[in-house]
C-alpha positions as CSV (number, residue, x, y, z in Angstrom):
1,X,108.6,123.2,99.7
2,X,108.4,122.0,95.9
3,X,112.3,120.8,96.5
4,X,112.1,118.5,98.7
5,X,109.1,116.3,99.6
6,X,107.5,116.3,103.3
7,X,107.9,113.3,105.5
8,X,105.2,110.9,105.3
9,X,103.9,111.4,108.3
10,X,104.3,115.4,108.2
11,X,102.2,115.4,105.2
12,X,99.3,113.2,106.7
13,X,99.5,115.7,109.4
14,X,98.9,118.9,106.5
15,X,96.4,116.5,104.9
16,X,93.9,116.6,107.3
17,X,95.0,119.8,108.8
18,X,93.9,120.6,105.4
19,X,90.8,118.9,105.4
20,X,89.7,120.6,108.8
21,X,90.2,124.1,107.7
22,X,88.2,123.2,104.4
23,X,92.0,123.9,102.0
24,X,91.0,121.0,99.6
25,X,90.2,120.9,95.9
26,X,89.2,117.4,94.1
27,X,90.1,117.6,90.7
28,X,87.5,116.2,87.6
29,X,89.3,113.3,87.4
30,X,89.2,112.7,91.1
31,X,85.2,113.1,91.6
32,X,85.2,110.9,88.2
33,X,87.0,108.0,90.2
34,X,84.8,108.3,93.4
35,X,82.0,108.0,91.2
36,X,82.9,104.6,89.0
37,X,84.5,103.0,92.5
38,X,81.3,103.8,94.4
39,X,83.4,105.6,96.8
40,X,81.7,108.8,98.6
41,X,83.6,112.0,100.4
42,X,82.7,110.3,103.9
43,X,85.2,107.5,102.2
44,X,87.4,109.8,101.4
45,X,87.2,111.3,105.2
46,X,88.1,107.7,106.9
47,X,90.9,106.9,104.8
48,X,92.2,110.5,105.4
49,X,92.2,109.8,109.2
50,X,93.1,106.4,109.3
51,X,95.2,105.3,106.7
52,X,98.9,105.3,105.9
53,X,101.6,106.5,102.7
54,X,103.6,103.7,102.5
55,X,105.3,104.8,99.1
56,X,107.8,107.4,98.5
57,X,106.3,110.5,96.8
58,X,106.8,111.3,93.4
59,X,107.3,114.3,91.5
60,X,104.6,115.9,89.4
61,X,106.1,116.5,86.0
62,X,103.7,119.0,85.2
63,X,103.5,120.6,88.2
64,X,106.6,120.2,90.2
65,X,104.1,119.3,93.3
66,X,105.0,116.1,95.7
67,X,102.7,113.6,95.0
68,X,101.3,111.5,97.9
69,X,99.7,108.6,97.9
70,X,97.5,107.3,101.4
71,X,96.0,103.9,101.7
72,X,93.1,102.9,104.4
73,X,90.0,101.5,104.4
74,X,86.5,102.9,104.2
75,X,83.9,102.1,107.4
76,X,82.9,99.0,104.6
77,X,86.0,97.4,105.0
78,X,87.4,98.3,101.3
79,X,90.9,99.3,100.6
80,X,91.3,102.8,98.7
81,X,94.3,104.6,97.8
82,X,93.8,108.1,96.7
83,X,96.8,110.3,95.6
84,X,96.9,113.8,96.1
85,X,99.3,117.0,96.1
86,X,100.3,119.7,99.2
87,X,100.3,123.0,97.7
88,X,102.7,125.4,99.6
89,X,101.0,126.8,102.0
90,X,97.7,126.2,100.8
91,X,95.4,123.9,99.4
92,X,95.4,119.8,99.6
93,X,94.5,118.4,95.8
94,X,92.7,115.4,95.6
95,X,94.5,114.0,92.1
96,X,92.9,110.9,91.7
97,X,91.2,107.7,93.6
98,X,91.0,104.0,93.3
99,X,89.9,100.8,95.1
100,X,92.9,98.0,96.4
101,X,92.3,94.7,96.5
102,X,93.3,92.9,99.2
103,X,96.3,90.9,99.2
């Protein structure tokens, strides 16, 4: 699975298969982010479910995980991108998280 990245849609499908079974680590850095944007886990929840990856994935150099990054919008109305990994078979990590403006 590190070889080749998931399809978008395949890997909002493990996201939140993830998410249900409770396979999810947020990193430091990502609890850090939630924190200074505001943003709380029932945030993190709705853009889960609703929102889109637009962008390709990239690489993790350190890790040689496919990064993913989905985009949606909280029940406030605010856009958020957060950017996390699939491990193989396991876990979802939460890498980091970040408000969008609009337009």
């Amino acid at each position: 699975m590190k070889d080749a990245p998931l399809t978008r849609d395949h890997a909002k499908a493990q996201l939140n298969l993830r998410l249900d079974d409770g396979l999810v680590i947020y990193t430091r850095h990502f609890k850090q982010e939630l924190a200074s944007d505001g943003l709380t886990m029932e945030d993190v929840l709705a853009v889960c479910r609703s929102g889109v990856i637009l962008m390709a994935p990239e690489k993790d150099i350190k890790t040689g995980d496919w990064k993913y990054r989905i985009e949606g919008c909280t029940a406030d109305h605010e856009n958020v991108a957060l950017v996390f990994a699939l491990k193989p078979e396991r876990e979802a990590v939460f890498i980091t998280a970040f408000k969008r403006s609009h337009g």
